[in-house]
C-alpha positions in Angstrom: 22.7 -33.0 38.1 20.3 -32.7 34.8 16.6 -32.2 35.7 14.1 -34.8 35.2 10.9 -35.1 33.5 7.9 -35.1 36.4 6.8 -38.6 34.4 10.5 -40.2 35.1 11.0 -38.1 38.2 11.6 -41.3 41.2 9.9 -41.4 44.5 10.6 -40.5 46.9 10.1 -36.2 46.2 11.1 -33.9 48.3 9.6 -30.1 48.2 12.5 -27.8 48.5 11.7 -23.6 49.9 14.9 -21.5 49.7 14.6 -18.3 51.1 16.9 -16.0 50.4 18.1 -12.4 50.7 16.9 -11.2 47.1 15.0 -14.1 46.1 12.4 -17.5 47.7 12.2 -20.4 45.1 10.2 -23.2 45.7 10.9 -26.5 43.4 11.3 -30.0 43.8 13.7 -32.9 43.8 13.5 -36.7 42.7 14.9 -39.1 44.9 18.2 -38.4 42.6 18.4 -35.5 43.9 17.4 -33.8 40.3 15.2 -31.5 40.3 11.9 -32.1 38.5 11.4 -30.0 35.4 8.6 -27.3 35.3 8.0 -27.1 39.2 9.8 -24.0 40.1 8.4 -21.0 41.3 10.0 -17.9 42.3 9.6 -14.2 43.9 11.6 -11.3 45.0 12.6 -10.4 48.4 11.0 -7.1 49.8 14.0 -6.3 51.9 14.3 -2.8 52.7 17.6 -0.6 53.2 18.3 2.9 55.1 20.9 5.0 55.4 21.8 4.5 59.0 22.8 0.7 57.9 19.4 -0.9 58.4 18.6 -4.3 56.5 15.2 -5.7 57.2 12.1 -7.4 55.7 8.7 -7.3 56.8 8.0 -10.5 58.1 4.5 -10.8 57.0 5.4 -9.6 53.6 7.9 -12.6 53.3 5.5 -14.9 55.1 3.2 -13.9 51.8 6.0 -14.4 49.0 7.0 -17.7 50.8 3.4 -18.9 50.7 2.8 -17.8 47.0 5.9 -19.8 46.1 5.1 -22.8 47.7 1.2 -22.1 46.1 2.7 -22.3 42.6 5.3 -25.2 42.9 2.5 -27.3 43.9 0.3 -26.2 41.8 2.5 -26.8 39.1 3.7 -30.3 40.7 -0.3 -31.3 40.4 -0.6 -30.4 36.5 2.5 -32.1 35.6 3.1 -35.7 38.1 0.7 -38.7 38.2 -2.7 -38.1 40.1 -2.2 -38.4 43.7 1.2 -38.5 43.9 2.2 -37.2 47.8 5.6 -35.1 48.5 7.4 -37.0 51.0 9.4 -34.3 52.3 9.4 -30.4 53.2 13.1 -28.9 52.9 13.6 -25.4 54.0 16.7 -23.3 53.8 17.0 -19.4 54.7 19.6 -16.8 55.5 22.2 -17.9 58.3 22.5 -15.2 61.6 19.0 -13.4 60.9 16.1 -13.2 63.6 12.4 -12.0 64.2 10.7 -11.6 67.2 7.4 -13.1 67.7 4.4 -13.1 70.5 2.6 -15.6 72.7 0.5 -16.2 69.0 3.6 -16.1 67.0 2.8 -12.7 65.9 6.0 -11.3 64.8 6.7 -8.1 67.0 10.1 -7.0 65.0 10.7 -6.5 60.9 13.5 -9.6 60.1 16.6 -8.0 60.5 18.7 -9.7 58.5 22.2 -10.5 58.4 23.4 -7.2 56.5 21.7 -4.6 59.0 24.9 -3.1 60.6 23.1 -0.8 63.0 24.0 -3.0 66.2 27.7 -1.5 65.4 27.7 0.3 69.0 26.7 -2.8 70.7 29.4 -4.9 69.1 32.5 -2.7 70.4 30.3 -2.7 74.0 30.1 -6.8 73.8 33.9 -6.5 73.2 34.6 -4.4 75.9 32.9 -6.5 78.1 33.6 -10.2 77.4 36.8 -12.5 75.9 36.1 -12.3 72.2 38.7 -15.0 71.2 37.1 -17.3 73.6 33.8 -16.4 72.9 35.1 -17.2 69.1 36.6 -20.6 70.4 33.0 -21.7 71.6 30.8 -20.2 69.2 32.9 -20.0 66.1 31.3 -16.9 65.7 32.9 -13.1 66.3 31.2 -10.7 68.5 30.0 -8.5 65.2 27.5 -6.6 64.3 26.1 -9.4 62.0 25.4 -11.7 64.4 22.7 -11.7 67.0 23.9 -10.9 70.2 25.2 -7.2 69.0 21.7 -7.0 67.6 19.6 -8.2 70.5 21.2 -5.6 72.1 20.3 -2.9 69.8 17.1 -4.3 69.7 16.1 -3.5 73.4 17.7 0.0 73.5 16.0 0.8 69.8 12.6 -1.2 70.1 12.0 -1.8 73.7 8.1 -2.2 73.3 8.8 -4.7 70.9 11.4 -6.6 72.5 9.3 -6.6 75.9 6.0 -8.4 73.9 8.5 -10.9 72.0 8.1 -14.3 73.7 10.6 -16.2 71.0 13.7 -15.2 68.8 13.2 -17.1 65.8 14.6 -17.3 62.3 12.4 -16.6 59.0 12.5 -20.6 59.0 11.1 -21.4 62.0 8.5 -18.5 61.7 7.5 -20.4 58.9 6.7 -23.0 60.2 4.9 -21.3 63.3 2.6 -20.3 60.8 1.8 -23.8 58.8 2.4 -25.9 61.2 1.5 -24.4 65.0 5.2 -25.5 66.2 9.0 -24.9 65.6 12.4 -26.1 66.8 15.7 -24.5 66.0 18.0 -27.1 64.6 21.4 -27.1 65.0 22.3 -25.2 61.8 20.5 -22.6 62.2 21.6 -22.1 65.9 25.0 -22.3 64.7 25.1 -19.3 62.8 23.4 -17.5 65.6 26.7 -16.5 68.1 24.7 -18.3 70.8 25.8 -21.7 70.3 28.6 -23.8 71.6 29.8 -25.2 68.4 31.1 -29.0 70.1 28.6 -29.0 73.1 25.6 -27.8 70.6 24.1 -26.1 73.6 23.2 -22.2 74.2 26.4 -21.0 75.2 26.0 -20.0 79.0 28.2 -17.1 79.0 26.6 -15.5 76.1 23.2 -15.7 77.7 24.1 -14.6 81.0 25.4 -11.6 79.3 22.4 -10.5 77.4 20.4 -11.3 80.5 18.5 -13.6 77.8 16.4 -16.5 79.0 16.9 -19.4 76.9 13.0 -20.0 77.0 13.0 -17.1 74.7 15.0 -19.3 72.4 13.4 -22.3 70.6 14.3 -25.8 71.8 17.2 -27.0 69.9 17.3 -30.5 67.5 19.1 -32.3 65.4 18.5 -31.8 61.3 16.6 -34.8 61.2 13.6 -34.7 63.2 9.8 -34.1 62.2 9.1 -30.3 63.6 5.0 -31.5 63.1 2.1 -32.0 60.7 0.2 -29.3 59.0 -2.5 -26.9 60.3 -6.2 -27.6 59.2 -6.0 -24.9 56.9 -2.7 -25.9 55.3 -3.6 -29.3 55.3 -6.3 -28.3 52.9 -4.2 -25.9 51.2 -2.0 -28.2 50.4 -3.0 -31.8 50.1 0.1 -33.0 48.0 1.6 -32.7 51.3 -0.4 -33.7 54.3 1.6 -37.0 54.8 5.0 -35.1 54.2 8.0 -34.8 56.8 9.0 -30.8 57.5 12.4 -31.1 58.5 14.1 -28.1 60.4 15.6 -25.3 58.6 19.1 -25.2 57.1 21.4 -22.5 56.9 21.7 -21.1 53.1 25.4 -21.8 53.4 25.5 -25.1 54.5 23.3 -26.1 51.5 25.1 -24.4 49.3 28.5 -26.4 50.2 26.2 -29.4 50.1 24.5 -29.0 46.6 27.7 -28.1 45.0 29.6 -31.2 46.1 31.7 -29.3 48.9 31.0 -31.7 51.9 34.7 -32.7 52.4 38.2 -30.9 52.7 39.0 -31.7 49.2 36.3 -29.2 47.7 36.3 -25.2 48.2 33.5 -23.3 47.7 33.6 -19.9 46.7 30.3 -18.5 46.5 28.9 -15.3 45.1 25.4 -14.5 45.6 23.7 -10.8 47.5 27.3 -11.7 49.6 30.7 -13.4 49.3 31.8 -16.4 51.0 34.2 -19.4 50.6 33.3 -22.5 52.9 34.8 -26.0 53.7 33.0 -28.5 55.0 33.0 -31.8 56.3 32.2 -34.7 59.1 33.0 -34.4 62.4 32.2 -35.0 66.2 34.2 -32.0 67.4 36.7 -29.5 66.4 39.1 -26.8 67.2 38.0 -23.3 65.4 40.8 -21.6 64.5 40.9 -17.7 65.2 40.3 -15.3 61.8 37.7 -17.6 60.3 33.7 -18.5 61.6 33.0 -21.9 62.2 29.0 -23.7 61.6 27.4 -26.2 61.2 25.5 -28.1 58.4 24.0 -30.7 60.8 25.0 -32.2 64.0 27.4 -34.4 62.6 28.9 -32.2 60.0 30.9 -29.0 60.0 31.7 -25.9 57.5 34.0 -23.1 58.4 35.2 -20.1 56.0 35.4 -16.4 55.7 32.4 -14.4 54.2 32.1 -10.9 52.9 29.3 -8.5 52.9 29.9 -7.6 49.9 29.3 -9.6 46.2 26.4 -9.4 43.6 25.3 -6.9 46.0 27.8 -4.4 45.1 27.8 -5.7 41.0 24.3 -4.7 41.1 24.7 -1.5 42.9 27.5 -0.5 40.4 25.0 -0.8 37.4 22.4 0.4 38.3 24.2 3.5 39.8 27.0 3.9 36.7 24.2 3.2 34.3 26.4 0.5 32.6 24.5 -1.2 29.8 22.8 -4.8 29.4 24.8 -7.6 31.2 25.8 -9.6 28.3 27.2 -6.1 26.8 28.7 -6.0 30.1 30.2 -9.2 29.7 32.1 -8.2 26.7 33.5 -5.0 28.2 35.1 -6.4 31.3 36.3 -9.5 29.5 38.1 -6.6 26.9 40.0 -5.1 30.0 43.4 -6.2 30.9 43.5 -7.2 35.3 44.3 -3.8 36.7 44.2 -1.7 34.2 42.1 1.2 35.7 44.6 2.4 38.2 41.7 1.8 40.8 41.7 0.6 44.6 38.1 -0.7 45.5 37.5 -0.6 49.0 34.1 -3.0 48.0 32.2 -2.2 51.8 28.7 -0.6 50.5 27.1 -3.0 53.1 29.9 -3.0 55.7 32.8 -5.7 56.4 32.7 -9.1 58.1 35.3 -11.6 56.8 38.4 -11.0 57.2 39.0 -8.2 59.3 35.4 -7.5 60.9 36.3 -3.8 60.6 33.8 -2.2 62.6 32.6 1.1 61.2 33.9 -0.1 57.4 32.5 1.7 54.7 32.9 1.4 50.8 35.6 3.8 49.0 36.6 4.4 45.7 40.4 5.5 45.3 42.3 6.8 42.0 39.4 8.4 40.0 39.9 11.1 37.2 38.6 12.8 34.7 38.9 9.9 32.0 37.7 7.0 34.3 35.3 5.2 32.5 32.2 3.4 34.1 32.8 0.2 33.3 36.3 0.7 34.9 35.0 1.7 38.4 32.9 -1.6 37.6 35.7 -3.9 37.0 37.5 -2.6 39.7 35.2 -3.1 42.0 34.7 -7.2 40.7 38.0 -7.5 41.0 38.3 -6.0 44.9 35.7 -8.8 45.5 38.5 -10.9 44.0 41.3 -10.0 46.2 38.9 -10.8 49.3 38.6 -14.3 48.5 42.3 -14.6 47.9 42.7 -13.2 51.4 40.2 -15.0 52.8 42.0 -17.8 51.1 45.1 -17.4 52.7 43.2 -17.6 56.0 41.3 -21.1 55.9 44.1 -22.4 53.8 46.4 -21.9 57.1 44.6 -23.9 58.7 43.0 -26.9 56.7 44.4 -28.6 54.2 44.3 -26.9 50.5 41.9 -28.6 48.6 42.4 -30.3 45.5 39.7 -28.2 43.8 38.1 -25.0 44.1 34.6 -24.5 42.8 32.6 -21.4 41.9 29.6 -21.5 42.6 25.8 -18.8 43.2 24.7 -16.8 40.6 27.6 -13.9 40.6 30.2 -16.2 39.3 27.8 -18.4 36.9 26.3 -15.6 35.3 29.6 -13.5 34.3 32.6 -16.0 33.2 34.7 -12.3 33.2 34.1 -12.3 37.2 34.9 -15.8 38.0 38.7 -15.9 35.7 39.2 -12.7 38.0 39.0 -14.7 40.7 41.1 -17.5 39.1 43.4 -15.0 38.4 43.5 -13.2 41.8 44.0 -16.7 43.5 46.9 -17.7 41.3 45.0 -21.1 40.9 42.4 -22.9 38.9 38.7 -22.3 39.6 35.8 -24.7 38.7 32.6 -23.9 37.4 29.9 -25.4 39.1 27.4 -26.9 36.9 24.7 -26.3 39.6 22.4 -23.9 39.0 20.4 -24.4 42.1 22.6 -25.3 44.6 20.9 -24.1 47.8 17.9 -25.7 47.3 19.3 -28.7 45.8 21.6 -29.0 49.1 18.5 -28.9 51.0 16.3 -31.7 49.3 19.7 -33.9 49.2 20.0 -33.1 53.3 16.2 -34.5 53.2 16.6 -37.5 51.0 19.7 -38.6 52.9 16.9 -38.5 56.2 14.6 -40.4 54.4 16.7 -42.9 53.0 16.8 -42.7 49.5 20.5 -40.9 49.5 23.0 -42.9 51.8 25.2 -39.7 52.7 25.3 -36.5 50.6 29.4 -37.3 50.8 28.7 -39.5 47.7 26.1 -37.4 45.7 27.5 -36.6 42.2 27.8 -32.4 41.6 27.7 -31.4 37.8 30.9 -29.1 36.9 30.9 -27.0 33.9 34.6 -26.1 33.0 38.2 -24.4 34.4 39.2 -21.4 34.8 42.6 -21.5 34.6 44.8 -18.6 36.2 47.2 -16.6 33.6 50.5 -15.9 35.1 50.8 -12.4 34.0 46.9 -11.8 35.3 48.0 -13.2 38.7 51.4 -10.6 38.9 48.8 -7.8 38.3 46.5 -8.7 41.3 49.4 -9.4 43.5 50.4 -5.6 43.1 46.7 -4.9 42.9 46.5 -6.7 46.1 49.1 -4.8 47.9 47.5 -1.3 47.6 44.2 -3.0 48.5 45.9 -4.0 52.2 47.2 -0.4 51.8 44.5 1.4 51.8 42.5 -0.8 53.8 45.0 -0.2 56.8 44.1 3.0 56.5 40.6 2.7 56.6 40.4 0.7 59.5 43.4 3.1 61.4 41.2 6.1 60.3 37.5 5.0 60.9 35.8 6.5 64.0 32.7 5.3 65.5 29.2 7.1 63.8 
């Protein structure tokens, strides 16, 4: 949707926090769901990496950069809209399967591992071992992997077990949030979802899992649907903030699910393939209960709405790391280079893991490989082939929800990979073998947020019917899609062989 003017922008406004892996924004939204010009504030993620296959941020640290955002959204809000104008809503939306632990004062006692940290990759094959993963799967919709949190509450109380004695909670960046502003939390159902510790139909803590990790659910927060009021704002926030004393916090949202949402996916006849830090392609829609089909995860985007897919660990993640590390030169130089090479023309396999595999095969101990190099490979051919490795994933993990769902009558690209380089996005077209639309939404995390917020309060009678800007088709060439169809078979080549060959670490 455009933006709108803060003098034309409709009550009632809803202040919308994404937080994610590389980036917070803070903005808002009219009661169209546009998002009001001039308002937006941004900041960098401090996450931190090690070579063991640690992911984390210090909590404080992002507790800071959240704040600042929020700080300079409404500061801007209160230069640009009418005096006294209130915000009548609070929208938060932060990275699915990712914890802290915090203290009897909500102190965090662990760094936020997120949902990249693979160190719990021990725990995972013990978990394994020990329960029925394809029923645990049935329940949850979630494998028992190493990006979840039951592999990684288990890591955590071998690896940090002064820590995990003095946590009182398990909470997600969202909910610490509001621990701190507001003196209360409650997990809703999305976030629980992408947890492993929810029954997906039930929306309870899942028993078994519990019982397992010896993990009393008292440690967990109490769970709600999206739509409830998590509480009112501390003294000092309350004079921190006064645009939004009166305003209703809702609980957080997983990034995905507003993704799907602010891009138009909410029913089967939308795709979205996403490319942001990772990869993913999601279908969503409205349902009381469902079967999850094995080889894909299943979530929630409230607790009448589903949104199951496949996601990689491994998108503008791995772009990123490929130009900084090959040196390659501006992006819109770049740009021109790849869009200059013919589709497999390199004579490269891309095995893309540099932060591990989840979707499709869950490959435990998965790590990134480069195969074919010589003397005369060029940079921006390693580069290429690594973009279009992420290509072939999502036509696997095509295949996979496909098989099970019906396929849609449109696919839409959407997150800042596939927006910012038209090249990537017709490789994916191309690897597909069918046409790929642009998404026209820029901001579509936080924009699925403040339209789950509007529809609460009223002003949006379900996001089903919210118009999504498109921008334009990608439309696969035949020849293109012959060439990643070979490409694609030495790809499930040599990744046989990496997952027959790997050995635990």
């Amino acid at each position: 949707m455009p933006s709108v003017s803060p003098r034309r922008a409709e009550p009632p406004l809803v202040l919308a926090i994404d937080v994610g892996t590389t980036s917070v924004r803070a903005m808002l939204f009219d009661a169209k769901a546009r998002d009001v010009r001039g308002t937006a504030a941004s900041a960098e993620t401090p996450l931190e990496t090690t070579p063991d296959g640690g992911a984390t941020i210090d909590a404080e640290k992002l507790l800071d950069v959240t704040l600042g955002a929020v700080d300079a959204a409404l500061d801007a809000a209160r230069k640009a809209l009418r005096p006294h104008t209130q915000i009548d809503g609070v929208a938060i939306a932060t990275f699915w399967h990712s914890f802290v632990g915090v203290d009897e004062q909500n102190r965090p006692t662990t760094p936020l591992l997120v949902w990249a940290d693979s160190r719990a990759r021990q725990e995972m094959l013990d978990l394994r071992a020990r329960l029925d993963e394809r029923a645990v799967h049935a329940r949850t919709g979630c494998l028992l992997h190493w990006s979840y949190w039951p592999a990684k509450l288990l890591w955590l109380h071998t690896a940090m077990p002064e820590a995990y004695e003095r946590t009182a909670r398990w909470v997600s960046f969202g909910e610490l949030f509001h621990l701190r502003v507001l003196g209360s939390a409650v997990c809703g159902v999305s976030m629980a979802s992408g947890t492993g510790l929810l029954d997906q139909n039930t929306q309870e803590w899942d028993p078994e899992i519990l019982d397992t990790l010896d993990l009393d659910p008292n440690r967990l927060l109490p769970l709600t649907g999206q739509g409830e009021s998590v509480g009112d704002l501390q003294p000092e926030y309350a004079k921190r903030w006064p645009m939004l004393k009166d305003a209703w916090f809702f609980p957080s949202v997983g990034d995905g699910a507003v993704s799907n949402v602010g891009s138009g996916c909410v029913t089967q006849d939308r795709m979205a393939l996403m490319v942001g830090t990772s990869a993913a392609l999601r279908v969503a829609w409205r349902g009381e209960r469902t079967e999850i089909p094995w080889g894909a995860w299943c979530y929630r985007i409230d607790e009448h709405r589903f949104v199951l897919g496949c996601a990689d660990s491994n998108g503008g993640n791995l772009f990123q790391w490929l130009r900084e590390t090959l040196r390659l030169p501006s992006i819109r130089e770049t740009e021109k280079l790849l869009r200059a090479m013919p589709p497999d023309g390199h004579g490269l396999t891309v095995l893309p893991f540099i932060a591990g595999e989840r979707g499709p095969g869950y490959a435990a101990h998965a790590r990134a490989a480069i195969l074919g190099l010589g003397q005369a490979t060029a940079p921006i051919e390693i580069l290429r082939a690594g973009l279009e490795a992420v290509a072939l994933r999502f036509a696997l993990m095509y295949g996979i929800v496909t098989s099970v769902l019906p396929e849609p009558k449109q696919a839409i690209a959407t997150g800042g990979g596939l927006q910012q380089s038209p090249a990537w996005a017709q490789m994916v077209a191309d690897a597909l073998g069918r046409p790929l639309v642009a998404s026209g939404e820029r901001e579509a995390s936080s924009r699925g947020a403040a339209l789950l917020a509007l529809e609460r309060l009223g002003a949006v009678k379900d996001v089903e019917t919210a118009p999504a800007a498109l921008r334009g088709t990608y439309e696969p060439e035949p020849d293109a899609h012959a060439r990643f169809q070979t490409a694609q078979q030495r790809h499930r080549h040599y990744y046989q062989r990496l997952v027959t060959d790997e050995q635990p670490s």
